[in-house]
C-alpha positions as CSV (number, residue, x, y, z in Angstrom):
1,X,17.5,-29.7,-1.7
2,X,17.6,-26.5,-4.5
3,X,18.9,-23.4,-3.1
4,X,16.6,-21.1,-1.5
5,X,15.2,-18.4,-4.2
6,X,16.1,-14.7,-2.8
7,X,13.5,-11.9,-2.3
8,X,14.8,-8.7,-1.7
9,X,12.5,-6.3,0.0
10,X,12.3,-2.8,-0.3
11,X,10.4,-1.3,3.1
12,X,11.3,-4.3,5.3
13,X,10.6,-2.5,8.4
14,X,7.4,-1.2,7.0
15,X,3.8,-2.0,6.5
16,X,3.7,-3.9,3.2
17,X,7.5,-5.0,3.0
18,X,7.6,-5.8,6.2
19,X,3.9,-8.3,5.8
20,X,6.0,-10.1,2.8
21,X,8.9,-10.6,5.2
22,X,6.7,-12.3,7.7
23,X,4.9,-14.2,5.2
24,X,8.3,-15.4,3.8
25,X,10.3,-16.3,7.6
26,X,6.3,-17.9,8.3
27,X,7.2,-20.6,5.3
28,X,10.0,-22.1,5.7
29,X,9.5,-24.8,3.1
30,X,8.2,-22.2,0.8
31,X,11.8,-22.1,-1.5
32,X,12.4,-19.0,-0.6
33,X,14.6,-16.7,1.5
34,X,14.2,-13.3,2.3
35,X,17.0,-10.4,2.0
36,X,15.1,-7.2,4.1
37,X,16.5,-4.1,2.5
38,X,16.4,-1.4,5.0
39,X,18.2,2.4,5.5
40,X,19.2,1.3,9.3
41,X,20.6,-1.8,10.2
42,X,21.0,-1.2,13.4
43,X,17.5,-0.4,14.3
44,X,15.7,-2.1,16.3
45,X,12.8,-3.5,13.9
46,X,15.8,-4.5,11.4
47,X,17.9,-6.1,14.3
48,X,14.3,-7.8,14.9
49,X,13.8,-9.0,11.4
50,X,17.9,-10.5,11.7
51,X,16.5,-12.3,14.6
52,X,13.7,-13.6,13.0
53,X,16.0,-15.3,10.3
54,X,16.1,-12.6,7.5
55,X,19.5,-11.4,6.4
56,X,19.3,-7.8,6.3
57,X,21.2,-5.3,4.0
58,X,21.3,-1.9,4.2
59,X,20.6,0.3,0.8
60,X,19.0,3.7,0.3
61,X,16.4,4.2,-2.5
62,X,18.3,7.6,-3.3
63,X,21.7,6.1,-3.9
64,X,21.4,3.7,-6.7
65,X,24.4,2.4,-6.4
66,X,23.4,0.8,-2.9
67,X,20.3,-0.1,-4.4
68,X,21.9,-2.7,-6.8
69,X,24.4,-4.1,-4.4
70,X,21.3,-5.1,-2.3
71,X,19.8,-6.8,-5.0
72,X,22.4,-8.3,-6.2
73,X,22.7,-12.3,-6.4
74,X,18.8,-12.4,-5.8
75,X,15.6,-14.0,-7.9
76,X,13.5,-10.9,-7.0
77,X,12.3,-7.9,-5.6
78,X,9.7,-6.2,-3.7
79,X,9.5,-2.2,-4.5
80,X,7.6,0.2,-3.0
81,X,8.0,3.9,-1.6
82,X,6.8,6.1,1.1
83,X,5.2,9.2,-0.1
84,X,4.6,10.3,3.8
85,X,7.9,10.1,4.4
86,X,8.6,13.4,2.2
87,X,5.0,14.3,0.7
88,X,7.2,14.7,-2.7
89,X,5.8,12.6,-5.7
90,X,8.9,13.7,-7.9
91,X,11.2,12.1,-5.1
92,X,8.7,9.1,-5.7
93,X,9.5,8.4,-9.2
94,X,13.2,9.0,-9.1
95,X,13.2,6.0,-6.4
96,X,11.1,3.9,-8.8
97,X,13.3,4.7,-11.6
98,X,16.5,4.1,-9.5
99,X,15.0,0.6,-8.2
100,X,13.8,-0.2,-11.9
101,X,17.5,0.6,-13.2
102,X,18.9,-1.6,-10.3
103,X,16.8,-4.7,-11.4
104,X,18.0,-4.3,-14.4
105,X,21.6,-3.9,-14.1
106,X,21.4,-7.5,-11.7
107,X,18.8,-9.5,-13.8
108,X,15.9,-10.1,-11.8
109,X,13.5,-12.4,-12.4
110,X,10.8,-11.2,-10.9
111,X,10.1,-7.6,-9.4
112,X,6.7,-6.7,-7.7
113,X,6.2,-2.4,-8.1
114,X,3.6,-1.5,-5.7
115,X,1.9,1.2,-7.1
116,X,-2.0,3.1,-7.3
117,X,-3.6,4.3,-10.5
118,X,-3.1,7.9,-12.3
119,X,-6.0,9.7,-11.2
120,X,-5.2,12.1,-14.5
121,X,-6.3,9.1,-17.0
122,X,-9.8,9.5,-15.1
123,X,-9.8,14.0,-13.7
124,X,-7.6,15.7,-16.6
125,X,-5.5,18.5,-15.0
126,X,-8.0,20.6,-16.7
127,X,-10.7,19.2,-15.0
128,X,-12.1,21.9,-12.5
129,X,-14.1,19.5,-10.3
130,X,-10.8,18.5,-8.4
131,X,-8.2,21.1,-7.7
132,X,-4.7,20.5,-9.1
133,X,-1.8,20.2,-6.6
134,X,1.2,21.0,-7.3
135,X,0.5,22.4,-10.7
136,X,0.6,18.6,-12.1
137,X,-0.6,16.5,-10.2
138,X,-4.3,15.4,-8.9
139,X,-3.7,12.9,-6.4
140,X,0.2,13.2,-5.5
141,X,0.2,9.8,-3.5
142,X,-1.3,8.0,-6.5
143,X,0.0,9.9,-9.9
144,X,3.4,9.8,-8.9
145,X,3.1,6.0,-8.4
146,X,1.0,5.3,-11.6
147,X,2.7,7.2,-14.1
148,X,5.8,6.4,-13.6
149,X,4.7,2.0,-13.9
150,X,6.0,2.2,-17.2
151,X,9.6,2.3,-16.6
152,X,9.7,-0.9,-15.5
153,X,8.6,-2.2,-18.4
154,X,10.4,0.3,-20.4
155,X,13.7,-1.6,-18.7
156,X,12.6,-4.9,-19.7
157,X,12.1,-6.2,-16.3
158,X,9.9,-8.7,-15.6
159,X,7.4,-7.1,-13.3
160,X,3.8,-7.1,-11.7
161,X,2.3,-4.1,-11.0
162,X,0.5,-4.5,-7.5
163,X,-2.7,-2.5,-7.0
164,X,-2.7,-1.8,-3.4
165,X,-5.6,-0.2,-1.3
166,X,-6.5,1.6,1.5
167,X,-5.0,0.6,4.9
168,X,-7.4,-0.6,7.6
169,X,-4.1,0.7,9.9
170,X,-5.6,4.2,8.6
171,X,-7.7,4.5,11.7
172,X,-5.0,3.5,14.1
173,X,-2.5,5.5,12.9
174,X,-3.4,8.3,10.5
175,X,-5.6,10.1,12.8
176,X,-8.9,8.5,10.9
177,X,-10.2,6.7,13.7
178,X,-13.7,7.6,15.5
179,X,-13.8,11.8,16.6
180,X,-16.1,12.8,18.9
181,X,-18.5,15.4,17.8
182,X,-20.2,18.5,19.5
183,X,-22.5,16.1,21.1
184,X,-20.0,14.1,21.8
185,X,-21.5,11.1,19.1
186,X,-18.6,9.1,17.5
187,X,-17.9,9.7,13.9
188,X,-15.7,8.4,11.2
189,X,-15.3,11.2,8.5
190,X,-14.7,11.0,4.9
191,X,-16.4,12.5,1.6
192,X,-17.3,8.9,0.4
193,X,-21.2,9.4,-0.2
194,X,-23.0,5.7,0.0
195,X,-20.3,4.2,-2.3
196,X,-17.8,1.6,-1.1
197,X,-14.1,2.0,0.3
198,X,-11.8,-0.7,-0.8
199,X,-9.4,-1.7,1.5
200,X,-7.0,-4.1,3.3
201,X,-5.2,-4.7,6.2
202,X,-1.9,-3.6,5.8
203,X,0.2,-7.1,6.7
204,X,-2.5,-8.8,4.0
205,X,-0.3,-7.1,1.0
206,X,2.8,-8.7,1.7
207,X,0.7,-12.0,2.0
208,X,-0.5,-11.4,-1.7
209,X,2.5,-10.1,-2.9
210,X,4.2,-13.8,-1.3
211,X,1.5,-15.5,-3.4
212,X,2.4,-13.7,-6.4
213,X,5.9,-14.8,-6.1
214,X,5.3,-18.3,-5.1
215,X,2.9,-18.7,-8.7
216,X,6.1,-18.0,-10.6
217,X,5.8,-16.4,-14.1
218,X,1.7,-16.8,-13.7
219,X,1.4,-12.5,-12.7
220,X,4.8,-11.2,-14.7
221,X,3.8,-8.9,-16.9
222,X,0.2,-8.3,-15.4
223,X,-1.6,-5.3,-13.2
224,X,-3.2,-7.4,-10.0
225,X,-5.4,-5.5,-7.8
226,X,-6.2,-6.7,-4.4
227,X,-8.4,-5.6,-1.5
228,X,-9.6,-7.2,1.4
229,X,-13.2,-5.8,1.6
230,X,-15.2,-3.4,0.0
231,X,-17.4,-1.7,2.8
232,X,-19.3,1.6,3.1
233,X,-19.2,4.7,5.7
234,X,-22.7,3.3,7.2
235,X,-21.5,-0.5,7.4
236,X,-17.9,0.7,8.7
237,X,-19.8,2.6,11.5
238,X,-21.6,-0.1,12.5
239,X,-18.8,-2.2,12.9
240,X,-17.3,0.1,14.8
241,X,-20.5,0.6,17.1
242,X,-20.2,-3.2,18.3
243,X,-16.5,-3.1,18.2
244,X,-16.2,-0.6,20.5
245,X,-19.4,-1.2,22.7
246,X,-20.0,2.6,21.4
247,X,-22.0,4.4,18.7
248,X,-20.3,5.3,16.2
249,X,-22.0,7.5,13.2
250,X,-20.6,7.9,9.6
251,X,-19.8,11.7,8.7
252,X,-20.1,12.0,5.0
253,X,-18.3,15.3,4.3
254,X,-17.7,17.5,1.1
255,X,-14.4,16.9,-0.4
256,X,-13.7,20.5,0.0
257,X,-14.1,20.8,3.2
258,X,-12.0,17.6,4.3
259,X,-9.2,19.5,2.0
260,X,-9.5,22.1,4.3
261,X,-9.2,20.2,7.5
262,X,-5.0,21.8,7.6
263,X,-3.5,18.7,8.5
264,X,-0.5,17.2,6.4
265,X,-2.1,15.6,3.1
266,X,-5.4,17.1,3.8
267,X,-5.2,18.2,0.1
268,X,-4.2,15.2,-1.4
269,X,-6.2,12.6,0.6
270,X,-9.4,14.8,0.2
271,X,-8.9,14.2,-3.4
272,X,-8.4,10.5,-3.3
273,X,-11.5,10.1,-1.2
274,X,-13.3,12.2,-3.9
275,X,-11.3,9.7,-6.7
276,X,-12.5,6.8,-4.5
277,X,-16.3,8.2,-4.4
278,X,-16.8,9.6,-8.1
279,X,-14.9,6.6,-9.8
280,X,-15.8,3.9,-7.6
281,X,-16.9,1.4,-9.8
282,X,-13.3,1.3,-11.4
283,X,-11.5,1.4,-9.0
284,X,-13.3,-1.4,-7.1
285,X,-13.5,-3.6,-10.2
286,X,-9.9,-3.2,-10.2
287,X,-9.5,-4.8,-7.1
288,X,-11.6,-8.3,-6.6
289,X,-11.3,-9.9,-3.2
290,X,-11.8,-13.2,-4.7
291,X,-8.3,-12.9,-6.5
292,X,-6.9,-11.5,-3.6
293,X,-7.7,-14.5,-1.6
294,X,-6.4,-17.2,-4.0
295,X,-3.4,-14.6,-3.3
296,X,-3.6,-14.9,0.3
297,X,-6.1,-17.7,1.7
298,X,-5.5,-15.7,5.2
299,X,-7.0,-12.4,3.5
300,X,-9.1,-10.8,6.1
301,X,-12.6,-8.9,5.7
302,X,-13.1,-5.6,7.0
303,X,-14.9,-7.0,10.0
304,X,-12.2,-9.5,10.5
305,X,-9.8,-6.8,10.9
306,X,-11.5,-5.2,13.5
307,X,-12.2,-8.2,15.4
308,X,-8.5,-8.3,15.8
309,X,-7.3,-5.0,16.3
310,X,-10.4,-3.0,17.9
311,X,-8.1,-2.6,21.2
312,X,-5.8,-0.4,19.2
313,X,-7.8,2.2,17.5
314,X,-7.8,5.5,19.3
315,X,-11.2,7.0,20.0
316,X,-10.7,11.0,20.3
């Protein structure tokens, strides 16, 4: 039998490394093995993943030396960073750049940069209708991500640039769930107009990103966009209404005023919904759900997601 093809995963204890590890362990027969590339070995979600049957190799995405003994000795790599961690987009591209020179330096065959667009190609910084954070960037979360996808290539490693979307795990655990109002109605809140949001249950990108690896050289060299469903305020309300056995109402705010709402990101996330709403046609032509599923034949729907996971959305 041929040897087992390593993936090394950046963010194994995470949302979208950690959906790529399960889909890996879940396929035994798949022909490949997964190396889960975390900061703490010894925590309980990497002892977990050991347990599960994934070797598991500490490295920090700050020290690149660590970063290339991790990958060393394997077929590819998942990359991805976490801008909540440190709300620092700078910090962002020097991890990309130190995974990117990593690949390099141990001859990957196949690494998968999960990354967002550049809102700047679409809102200059010039461009007064969205305020610049910063003093260079539009949508922190996004530009540092996008504009630093070149390096890769750059590098000469062969890489596919993965077009994530918004998490459905949003409204369990970033506070975006349904608020109750003055009246005490249920709301969901976000300056979105009528227009769709694109997203995807968080597990569902590993999946894709597993489908990408297993099609070989088919996606190396190529941007793939995925998303799960494509769903607006009004229809996400309504799911949440029989969900929940409770109405819930869709609060279509101002950007402005969902940048002032003080929390942690406010800024920035106010100006991706506002990305999301003025360039939505792009943004959701960049990401079919019929690609995503020959990705991931499991790829859920919005409603789908609910089904599954109403129990755990907190209702404030």
């Amino acid at each position: 039998m041929a040897e087992k093809k390593i993936i090394a995963v950046i963010g194994a204890t995470g949302a979208q490394g950690g959906g790529l590890v399960r889909a890996i362990l879940n396929d035994p027969n798949g022909g490949f093995a997964v190396r889960a590339i975390t900061r703490k070995k010894d925590s309980d979600k990497a002892k977990a993943l050991a347990k599960a049957g994934a070797e598991v190799v500490e490295a920090d995405l700050d020290d690149a030396a660590s970063l290339k003994k991790a990958f060393a000795g394997a077929h590819g790599a998942f990359c991805v960073t976490n801008f909540w961690e440190h709300f620092n987009a700078d910090k962002e591209q020097a991890q990309a750049r130190n995974m990117a020179d990593a690949a390099r330096a141990t001859g990957l065959k196949h690494v998968i940069w999960s990354t967002l667009e550049d809102v700047r190609r679409w809102v200059p910084l010039t461009d007064k209708r969205m305020p610049t954070l910063g003093g260079k960037w539009k949508v922190p979360h996004f530009d540092g991500k996008g504009s630093i996808d070149h390096v890769w290539n750059d590098l000469g490693v062969p890489t596919t640039l993965l077009l994530t979307s918004f998490y459905w795990e949003n409204f369990i655990y970033f506070g975006m769930g349904p608020k109750a109002g003055a009246d005490g109605t249920l709301a969901i809140s976000m300056p979105m107009g009528d227009r769709p949001l694109s997203g995807i249950g968080a597990g569902d990108i590993g999946a894709c990103a597993y489908g990408i690896f297993k099609a070989g050289n088919e996606y190396i060299g190529k941007t793939v966009g995925i998303a799960g469903d494509h769903v607006s305020g009004k229809d996400m309300a309504s799911a949440f209404s029989k969900a929940l056995g409770k109405k819930v109402v869709y609060n279509d705010m101002k950007p402005e005023d969902y940048r002032a709402l003080g929390f942690p990101g406010a800024d920035d996330l106010g100006n991706m919904f506002q990305f999301y709403r003025d360039f939505n046609e792009d943004f959701v032509a960049a990401r079919p759900v019929e690609k995503a599923k020959k990705l991931n034949p499991k790829l859920s729907s919005f409603q789908q997601w609910l089904d599954a996971h109403a129990k755990e959305v907190p209702v404030a």
